[in-house]
MDAnalysis code that builds the backbone (N, CA, C; Angstrom):
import MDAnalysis as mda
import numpy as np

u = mda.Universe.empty(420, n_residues=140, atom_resindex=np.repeat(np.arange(140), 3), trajectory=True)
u.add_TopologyAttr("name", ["N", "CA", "C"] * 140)
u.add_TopologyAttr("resid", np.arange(1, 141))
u.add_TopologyAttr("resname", ["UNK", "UNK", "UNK", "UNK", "UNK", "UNK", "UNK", "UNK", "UNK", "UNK", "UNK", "UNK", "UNK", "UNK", "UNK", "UNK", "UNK", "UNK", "UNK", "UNK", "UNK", "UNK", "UNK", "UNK", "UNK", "UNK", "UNK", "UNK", "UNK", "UNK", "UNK", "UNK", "UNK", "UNK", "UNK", "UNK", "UNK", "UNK", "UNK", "UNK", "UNK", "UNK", "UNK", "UNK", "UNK", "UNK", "UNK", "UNK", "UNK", "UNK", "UNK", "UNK", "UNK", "UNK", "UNK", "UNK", "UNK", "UNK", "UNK", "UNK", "UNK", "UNK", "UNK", "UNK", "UNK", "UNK", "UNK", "UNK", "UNK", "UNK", "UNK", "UNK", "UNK", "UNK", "UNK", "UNK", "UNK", "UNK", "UNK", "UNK", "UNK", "UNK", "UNK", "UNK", "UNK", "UNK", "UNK", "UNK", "UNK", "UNK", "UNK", "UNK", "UNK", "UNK", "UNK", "UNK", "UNK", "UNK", "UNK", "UNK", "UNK", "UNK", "UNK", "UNK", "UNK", "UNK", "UNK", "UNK", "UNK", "UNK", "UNK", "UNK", "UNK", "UNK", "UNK", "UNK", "UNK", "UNK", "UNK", "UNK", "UNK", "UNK", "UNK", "UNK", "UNK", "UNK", "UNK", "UNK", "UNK", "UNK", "UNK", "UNK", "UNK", "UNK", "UNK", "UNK", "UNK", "UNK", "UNK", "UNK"])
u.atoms.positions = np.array([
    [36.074, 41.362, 27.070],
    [35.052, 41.873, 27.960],
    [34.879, 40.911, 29.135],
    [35.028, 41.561, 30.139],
    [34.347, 40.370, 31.750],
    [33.095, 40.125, 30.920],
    [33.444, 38.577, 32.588],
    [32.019, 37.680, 32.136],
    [31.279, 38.565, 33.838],
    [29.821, 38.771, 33.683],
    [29.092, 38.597, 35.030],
    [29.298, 37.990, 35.531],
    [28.625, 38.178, 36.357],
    [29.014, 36.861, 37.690],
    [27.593, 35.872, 37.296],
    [26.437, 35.834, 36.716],
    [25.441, 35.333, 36.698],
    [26.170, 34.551, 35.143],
    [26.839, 35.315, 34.434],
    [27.843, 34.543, 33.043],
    [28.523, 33.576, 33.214],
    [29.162, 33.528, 34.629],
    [30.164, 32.602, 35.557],
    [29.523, 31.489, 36.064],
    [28.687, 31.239, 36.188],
    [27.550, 30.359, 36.483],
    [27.432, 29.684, 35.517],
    [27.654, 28.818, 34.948],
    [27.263, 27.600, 33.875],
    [25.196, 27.535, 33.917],
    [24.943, 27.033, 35.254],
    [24.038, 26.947, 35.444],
    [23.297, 27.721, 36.607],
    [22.254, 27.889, 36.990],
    [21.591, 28.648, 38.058],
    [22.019, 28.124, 39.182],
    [22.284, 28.754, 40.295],
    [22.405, 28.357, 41.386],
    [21.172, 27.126, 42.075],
    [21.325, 26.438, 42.687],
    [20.163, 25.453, 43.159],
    [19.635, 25.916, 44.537],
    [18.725, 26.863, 44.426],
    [18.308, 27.823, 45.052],
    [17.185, 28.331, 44.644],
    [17.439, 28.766, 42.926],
    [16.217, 29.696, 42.664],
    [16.327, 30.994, 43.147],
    [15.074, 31.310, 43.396],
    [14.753, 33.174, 44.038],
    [15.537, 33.565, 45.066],
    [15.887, 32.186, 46.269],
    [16.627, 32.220, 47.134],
    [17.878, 32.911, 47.538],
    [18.086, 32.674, 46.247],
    [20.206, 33.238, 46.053],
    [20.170, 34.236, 45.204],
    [20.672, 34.931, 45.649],
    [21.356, 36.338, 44.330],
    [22.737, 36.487, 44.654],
    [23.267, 36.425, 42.965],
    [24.924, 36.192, 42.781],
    [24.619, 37.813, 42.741],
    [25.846, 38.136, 43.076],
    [26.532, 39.538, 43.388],
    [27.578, 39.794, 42.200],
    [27.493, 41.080, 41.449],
    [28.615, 41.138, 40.269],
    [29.887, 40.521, 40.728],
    [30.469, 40.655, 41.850],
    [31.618, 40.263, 42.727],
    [31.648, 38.785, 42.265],
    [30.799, 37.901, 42.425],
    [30.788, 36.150, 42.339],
    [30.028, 35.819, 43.436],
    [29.860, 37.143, 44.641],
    [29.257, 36.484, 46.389],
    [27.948, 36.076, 45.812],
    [27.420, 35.844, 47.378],
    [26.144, 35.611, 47.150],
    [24.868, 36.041, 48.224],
    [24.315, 36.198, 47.827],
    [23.320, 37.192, 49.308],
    [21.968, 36.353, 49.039],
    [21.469, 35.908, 50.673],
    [20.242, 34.842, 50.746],
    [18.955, 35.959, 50.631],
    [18.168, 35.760, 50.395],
    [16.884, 36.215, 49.906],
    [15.578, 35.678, 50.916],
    [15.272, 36.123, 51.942],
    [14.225, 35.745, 52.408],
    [12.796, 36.312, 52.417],
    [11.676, 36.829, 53.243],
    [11.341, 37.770, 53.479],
    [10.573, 38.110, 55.079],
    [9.948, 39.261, 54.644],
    [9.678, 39.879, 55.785],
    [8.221, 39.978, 55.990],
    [7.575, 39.573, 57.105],
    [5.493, 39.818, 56.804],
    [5.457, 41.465, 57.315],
    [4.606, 42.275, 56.257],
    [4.701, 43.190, 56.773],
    [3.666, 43.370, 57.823],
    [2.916, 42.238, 58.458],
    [1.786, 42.458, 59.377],
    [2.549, 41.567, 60.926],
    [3.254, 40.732, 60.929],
    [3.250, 40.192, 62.192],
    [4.754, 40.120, 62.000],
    [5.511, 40.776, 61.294],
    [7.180, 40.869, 61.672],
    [7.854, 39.662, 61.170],
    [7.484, 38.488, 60.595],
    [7.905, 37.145, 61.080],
    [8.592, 37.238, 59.457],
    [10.149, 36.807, 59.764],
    [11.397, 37.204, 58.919],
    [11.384, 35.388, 58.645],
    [11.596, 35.178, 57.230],
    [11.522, 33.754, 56.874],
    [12.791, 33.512, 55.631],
    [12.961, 32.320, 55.553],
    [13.965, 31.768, 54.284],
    [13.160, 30.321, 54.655],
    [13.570, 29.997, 53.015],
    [13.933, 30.859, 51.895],
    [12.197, 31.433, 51.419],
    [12.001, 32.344, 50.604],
    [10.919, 33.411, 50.965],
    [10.002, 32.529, 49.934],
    [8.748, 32.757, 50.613],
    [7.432, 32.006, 50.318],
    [6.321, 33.228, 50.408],
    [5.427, 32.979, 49.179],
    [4.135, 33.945, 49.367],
    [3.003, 34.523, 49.960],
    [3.461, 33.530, 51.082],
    [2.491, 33.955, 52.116],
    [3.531, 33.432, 53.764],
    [3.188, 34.187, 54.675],
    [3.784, 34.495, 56.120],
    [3.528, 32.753, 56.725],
    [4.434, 32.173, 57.215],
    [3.979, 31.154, 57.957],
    [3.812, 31.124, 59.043],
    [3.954, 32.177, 59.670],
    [3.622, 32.265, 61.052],
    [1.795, 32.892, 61.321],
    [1.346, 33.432, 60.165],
    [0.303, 34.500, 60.303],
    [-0.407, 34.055, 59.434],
    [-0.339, 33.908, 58.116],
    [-0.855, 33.483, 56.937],
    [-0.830, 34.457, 56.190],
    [-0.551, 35.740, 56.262],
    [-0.782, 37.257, 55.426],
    [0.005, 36.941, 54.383],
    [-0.276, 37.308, 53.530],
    [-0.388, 37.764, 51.968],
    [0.592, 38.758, 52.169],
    [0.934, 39.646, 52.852],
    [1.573, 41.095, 53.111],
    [2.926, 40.680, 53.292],
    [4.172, 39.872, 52.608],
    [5.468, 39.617, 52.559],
    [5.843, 40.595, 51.408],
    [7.138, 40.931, 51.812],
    [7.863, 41.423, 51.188],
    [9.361, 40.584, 51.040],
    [10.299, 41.055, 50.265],
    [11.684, 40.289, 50.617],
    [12.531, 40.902, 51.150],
    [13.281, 40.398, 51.472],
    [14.552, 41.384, 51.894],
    [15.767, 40.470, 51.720],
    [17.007, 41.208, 52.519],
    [18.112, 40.653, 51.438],
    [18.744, 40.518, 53.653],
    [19.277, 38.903, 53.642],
    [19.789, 38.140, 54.535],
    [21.132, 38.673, 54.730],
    [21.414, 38.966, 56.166],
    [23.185, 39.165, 56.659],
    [23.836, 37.497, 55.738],
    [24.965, 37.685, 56.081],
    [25.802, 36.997, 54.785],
    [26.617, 36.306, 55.918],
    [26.046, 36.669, 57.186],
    [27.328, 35.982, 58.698],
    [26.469, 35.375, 59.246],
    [26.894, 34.298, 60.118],
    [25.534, 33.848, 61.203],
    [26.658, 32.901, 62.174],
    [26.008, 32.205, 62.932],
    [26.680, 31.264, 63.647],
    [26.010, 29.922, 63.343],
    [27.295, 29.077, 63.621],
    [26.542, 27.349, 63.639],
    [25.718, 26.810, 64.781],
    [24.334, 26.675, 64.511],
    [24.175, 26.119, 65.497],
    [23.989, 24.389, 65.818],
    [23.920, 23.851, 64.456],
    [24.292, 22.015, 64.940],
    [24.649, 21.619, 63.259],
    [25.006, 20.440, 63.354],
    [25.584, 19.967, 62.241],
    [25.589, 18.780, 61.704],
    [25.993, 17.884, 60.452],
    [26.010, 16.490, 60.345],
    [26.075, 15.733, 59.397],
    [27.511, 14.884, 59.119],
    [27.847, 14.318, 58.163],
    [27.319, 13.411, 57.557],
    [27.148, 13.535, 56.463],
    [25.996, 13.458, 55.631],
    [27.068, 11.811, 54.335],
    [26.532, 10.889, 54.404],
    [27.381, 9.574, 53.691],
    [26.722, 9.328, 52.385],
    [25.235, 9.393, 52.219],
    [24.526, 8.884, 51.684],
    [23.772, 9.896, 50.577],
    [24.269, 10.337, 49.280],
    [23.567, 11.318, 48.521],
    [22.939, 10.639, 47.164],
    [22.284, 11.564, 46.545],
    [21.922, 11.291, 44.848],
    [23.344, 11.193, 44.421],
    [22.859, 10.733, 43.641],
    [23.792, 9.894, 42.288],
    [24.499, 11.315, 41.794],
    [26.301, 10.962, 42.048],
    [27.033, 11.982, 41.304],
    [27.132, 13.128, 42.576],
    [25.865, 13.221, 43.626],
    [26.741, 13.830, 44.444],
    [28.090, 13.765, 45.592],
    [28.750, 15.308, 45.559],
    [30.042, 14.319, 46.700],
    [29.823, 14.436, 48.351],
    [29.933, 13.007, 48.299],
    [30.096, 12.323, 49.718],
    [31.293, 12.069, 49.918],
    [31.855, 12.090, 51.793],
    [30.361, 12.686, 52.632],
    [30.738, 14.374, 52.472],
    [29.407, 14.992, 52.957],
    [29.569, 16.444, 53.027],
    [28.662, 16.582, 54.361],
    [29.233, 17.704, 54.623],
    [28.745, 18.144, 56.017],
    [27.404, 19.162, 55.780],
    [26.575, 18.764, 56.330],
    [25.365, 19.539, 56.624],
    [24.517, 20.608, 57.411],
    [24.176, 21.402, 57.957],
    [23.904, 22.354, 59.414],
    [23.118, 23.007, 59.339],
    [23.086, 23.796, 60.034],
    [22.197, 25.348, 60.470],
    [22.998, 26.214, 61.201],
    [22.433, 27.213, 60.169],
    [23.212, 28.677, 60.364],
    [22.241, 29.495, 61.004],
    [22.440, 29.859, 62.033],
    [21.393, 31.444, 62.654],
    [22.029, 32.528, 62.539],
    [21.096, 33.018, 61.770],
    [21.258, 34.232, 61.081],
    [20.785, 35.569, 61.931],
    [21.517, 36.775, 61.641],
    [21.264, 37.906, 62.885],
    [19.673, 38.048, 63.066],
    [18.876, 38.144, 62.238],
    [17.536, 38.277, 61.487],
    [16.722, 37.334, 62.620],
    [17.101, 36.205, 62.671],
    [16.219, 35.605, 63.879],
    [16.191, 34.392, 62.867],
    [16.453, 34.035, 61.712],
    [16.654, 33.145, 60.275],
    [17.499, 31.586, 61.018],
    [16.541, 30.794, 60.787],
    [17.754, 29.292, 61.170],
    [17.967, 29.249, 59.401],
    [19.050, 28.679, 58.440],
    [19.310, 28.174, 57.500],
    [19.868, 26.974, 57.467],
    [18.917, 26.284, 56.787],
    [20.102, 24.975, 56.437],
    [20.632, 24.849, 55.044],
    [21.610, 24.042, 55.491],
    [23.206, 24.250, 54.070],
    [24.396, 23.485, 54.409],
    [24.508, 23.203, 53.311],
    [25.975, 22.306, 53.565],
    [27.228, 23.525, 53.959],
    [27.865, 22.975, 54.602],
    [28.537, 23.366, 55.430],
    [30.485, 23.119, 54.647],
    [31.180, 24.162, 54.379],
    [32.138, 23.660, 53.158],
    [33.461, 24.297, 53.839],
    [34.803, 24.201, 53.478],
    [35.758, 24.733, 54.162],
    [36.329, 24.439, 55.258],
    [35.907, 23.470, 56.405],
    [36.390, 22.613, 57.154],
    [36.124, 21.100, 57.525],
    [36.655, 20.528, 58.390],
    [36.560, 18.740, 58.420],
    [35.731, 19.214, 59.753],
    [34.687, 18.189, 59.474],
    [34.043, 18.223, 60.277],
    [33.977, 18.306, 62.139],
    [35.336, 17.499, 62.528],
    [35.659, 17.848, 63.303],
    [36.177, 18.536, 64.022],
    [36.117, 19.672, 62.912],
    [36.680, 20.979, 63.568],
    [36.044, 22.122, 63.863],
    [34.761, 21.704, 63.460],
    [33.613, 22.440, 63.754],
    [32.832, 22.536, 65.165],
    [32.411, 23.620, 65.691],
    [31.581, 24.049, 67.210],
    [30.963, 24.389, 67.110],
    [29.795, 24.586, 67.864],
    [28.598, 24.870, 67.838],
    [28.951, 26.818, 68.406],
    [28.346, 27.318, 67.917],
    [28.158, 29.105, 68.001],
    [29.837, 29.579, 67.137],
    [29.972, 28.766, 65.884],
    [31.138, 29.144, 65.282],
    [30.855, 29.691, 64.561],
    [31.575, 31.067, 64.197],
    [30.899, 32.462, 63.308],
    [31.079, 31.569, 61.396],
    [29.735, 31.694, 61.018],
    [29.980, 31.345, 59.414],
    [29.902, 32.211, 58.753],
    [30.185, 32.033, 57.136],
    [29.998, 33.391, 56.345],
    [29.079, 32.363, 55.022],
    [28.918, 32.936, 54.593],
    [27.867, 32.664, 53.123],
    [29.038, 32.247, 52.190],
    [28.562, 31.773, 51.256],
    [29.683, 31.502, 50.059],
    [29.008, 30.110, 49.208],
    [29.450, 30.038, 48.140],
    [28.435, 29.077, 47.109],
    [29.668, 27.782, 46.943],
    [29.535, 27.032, 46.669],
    [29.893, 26.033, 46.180],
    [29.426, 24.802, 45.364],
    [30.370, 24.169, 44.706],
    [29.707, 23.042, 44.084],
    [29.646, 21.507, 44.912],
    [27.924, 20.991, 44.623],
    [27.941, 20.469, 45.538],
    [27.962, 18.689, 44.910],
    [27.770, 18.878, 43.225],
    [27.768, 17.788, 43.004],
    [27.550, 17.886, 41.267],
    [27.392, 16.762, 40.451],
    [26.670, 17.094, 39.073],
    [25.007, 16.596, 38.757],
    [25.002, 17.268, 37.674],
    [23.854, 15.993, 36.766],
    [24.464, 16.244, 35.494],
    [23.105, 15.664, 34.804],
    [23.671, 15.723, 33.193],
    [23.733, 17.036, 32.411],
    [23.523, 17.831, 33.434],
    [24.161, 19.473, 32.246],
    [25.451, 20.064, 32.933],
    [25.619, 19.415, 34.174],
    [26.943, 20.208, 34.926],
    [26.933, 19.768, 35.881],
    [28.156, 20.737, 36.369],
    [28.320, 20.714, 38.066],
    [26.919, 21.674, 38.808],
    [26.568, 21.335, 39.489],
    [25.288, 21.729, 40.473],
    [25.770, 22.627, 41.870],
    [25.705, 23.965, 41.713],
    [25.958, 25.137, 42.809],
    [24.970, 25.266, 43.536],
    [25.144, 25.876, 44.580],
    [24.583, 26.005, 45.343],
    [25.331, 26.966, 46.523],
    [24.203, 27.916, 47.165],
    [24.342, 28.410, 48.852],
    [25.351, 27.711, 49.596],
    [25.830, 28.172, 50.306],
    [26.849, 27.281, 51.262],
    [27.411, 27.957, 52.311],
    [27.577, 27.417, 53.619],
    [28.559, 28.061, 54.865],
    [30.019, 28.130, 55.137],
    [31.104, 28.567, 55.268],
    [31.896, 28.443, 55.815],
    [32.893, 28.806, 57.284],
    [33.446, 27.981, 57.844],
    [34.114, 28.785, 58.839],
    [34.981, 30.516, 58.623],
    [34.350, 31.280, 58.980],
    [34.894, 32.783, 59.500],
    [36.240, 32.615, 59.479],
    [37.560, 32.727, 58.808],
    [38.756, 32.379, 58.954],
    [38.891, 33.876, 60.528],
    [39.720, 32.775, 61.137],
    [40.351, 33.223, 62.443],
    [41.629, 34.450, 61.984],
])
């Protein structure tokens, strides 16, 4: 019998509510939406930060965005791998995300370079390897 994709996971993504694994293995960001002043947020919190309303809902994040800055990162917790590259993704939604950034050397990276979503491992502790959200370059 297949395993799920949530079976495939040793452990939860390091995310929380944030991330939803897709039967596929993808992964789709989770933010939400105020239903009183419009204001589209990640990762999703119970009340609007732009407004304060109570009136959020969630919704489910484009999976593409562009880079908009970035930065190699030397210095982590114990067991994580260094260095890894770090950024922000703007998302169609109006969404900045930050996330390590996986799939190219850093110097090959530009600013308004199309990313896509995708999870990776970003390091361990003492029950496993530690997943997580992640960007990559849009293969050309």
């Amino acid at each position: 019998m297949a395993q799920s994709a949530e079976e495939m996971h040793e452990q939860p993504l390091l995310a929380g509510d944030a991330v939803r694994v897709e039967t596929d293995g993808g992964a789709k960001l989770v933010g939400i939406v105020c239903g009183d002043c419009e204001a589209k947020v990640f990762p999703p919190v119970p009340v609007c930060p732009e407004c304060m309303s109570e009136n959020v809902s969630e919704i489910e994040l484009s999976d593409q965005g562009s880079l908009y800055t970035w930065s190699v990162v030397h210095v982590a917790p114990k067991n994580w791998k260094v260095p890894y590259t770090a950024g922000y993704v703007d998302l169609p939604e109006g969404v900045r995300v930050f996330a390590h950034i996986v799939g190219a050397d850093s110097d090959k990276l530009e600013m308004d370079m199309p990313m896509f979503l995708t999870t990776a491992v970003l390091g361990q502790d003492e029950a496993g390897p530690v997943e997580s959200y992640a960007f990559t370059p849009v293969a050309k």
